[in-house]
C-alpha positions in Angstrom: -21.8 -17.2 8.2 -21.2 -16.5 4.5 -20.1 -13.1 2.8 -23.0 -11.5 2.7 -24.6 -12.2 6.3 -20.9 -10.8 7.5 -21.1 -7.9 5.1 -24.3 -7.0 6.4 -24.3 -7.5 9.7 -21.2 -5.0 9.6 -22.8 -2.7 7.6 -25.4 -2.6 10.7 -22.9 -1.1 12.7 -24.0 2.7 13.6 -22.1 4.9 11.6 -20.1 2.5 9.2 -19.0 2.9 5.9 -17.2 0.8 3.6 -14.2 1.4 1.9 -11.5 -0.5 -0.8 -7.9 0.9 0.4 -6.1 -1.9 -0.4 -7.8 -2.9 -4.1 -10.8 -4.2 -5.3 -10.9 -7.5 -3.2 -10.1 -6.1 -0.1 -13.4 -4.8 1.8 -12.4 -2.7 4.4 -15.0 -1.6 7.5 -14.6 1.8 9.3 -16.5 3.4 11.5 -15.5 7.4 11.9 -12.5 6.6 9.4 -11.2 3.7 11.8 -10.8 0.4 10.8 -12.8 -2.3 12.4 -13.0 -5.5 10.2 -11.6 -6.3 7.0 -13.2 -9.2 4.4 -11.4 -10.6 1.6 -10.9 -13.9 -0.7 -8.2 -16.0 1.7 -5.0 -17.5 1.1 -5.0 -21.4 0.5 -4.0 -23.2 3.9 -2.2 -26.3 4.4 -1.3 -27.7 7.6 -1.6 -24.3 9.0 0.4 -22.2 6.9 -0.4 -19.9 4.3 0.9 -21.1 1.0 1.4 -18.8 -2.4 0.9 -21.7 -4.3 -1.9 -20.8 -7.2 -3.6 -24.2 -6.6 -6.8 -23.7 -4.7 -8.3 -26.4 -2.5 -11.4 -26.1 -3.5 -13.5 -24.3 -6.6 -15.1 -21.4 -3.6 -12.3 -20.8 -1.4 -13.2 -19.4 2.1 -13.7 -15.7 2.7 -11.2 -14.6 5.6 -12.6 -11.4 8.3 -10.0 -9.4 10.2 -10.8 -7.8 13.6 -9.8 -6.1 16.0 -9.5 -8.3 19.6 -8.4 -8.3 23.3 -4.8 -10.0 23.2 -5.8 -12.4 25.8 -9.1 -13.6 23.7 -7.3 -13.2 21.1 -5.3 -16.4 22.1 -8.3 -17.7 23.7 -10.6 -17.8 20.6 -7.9 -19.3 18.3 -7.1 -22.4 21.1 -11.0 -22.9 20.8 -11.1 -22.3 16.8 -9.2 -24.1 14.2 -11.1 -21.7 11.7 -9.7 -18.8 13.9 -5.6 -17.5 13.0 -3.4 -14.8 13.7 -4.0 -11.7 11.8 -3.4 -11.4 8.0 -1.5 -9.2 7.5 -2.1 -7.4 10.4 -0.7 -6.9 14.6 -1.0 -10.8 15.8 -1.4 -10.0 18.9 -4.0 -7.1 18.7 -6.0 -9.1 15.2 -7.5 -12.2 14.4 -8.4 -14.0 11.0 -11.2 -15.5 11.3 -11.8 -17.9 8.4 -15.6 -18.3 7.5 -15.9 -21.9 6.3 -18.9 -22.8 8.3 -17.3 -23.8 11.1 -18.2 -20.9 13.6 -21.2 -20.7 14.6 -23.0 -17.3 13.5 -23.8 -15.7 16.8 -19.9 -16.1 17.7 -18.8 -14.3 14.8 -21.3 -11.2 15.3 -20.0 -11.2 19.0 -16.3 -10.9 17.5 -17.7 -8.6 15.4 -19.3 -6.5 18.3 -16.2 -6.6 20.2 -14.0 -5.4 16.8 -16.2 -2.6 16.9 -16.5 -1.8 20.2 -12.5 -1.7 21.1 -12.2 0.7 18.2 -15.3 2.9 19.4 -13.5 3.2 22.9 -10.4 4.1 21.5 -12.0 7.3 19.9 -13.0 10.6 21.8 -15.9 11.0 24.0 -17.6 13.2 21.7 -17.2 10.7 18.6 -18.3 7.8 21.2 -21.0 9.2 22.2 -22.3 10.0 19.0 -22.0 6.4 18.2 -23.0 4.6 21.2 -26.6 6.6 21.0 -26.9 4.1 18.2 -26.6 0.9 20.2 -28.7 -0.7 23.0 -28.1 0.2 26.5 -26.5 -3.6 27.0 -23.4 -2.4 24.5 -20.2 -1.3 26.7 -17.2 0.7 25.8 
């Protein structure tokens, strides 16, 4: 999945907007005002770690997607996926990075995705739910 599929496929989400709290590179995916995914430019990795260093491992570095996730899959999903890390910049055990380099099949990421979306739906009121979950097909569960 590249930039674009992810950007849309977010944007498909009932009732999202997108917003740039955090600067220019830093797309940020709310629905009702909550965060549910983030997509920047990523950090160069080696051997795991994030590195500062200004050398880039490539001329088109990777675009990185934050979202939301059950702890347990959480763990689960980065034990399966290299391309899948801790949150940036975010709660590790409540975030994932997931680094879209190709190595993810598509229809995993939108279910991520789904799921980012979803945990944040059911966190909000019933009113605000329900207003949202009209939008989605019967299947969807909060």
């Amino acid at each position: 999945m590249d930039f674009e599929r992810a950007k849309t496929y977010l944007l498909s989400k009932p009732q999202t907007e997108l917003d740039f709290p955090f600067g220019e590179g830093v797309y940020v995916f709310k629905v009702k005002g909550k965060m549910f995914a983030t997509l920047s430019i990523g950090k160069v990795v080696r051997g795991g770690k994030e590195s500062d260093e200004t050398e880039l491992v490539s001329e088109r570095p990777d675009w990185w997607m934050n979202l939301k996730c059950d702890p347990d899959e959480a763990a689960i999903l980065r034990d399966i996926f290299p391309s899948v890390i801790p949150g940036y910049h975010m709660n590790k055990a409540l975030w994932n990075t997931v680094i879209l380099d190709g190595s993810i099949p598509s229809g995993e990421i939108e279910r991520m995705i789904d799921n980012s979306f979803l945990l944040v739906v059911a966190k909000m009121t019933k009113k605000e739910r329900t207003s949202i979950l009209v939008h989605l097909p019967p299947s969807s569960e909060v």
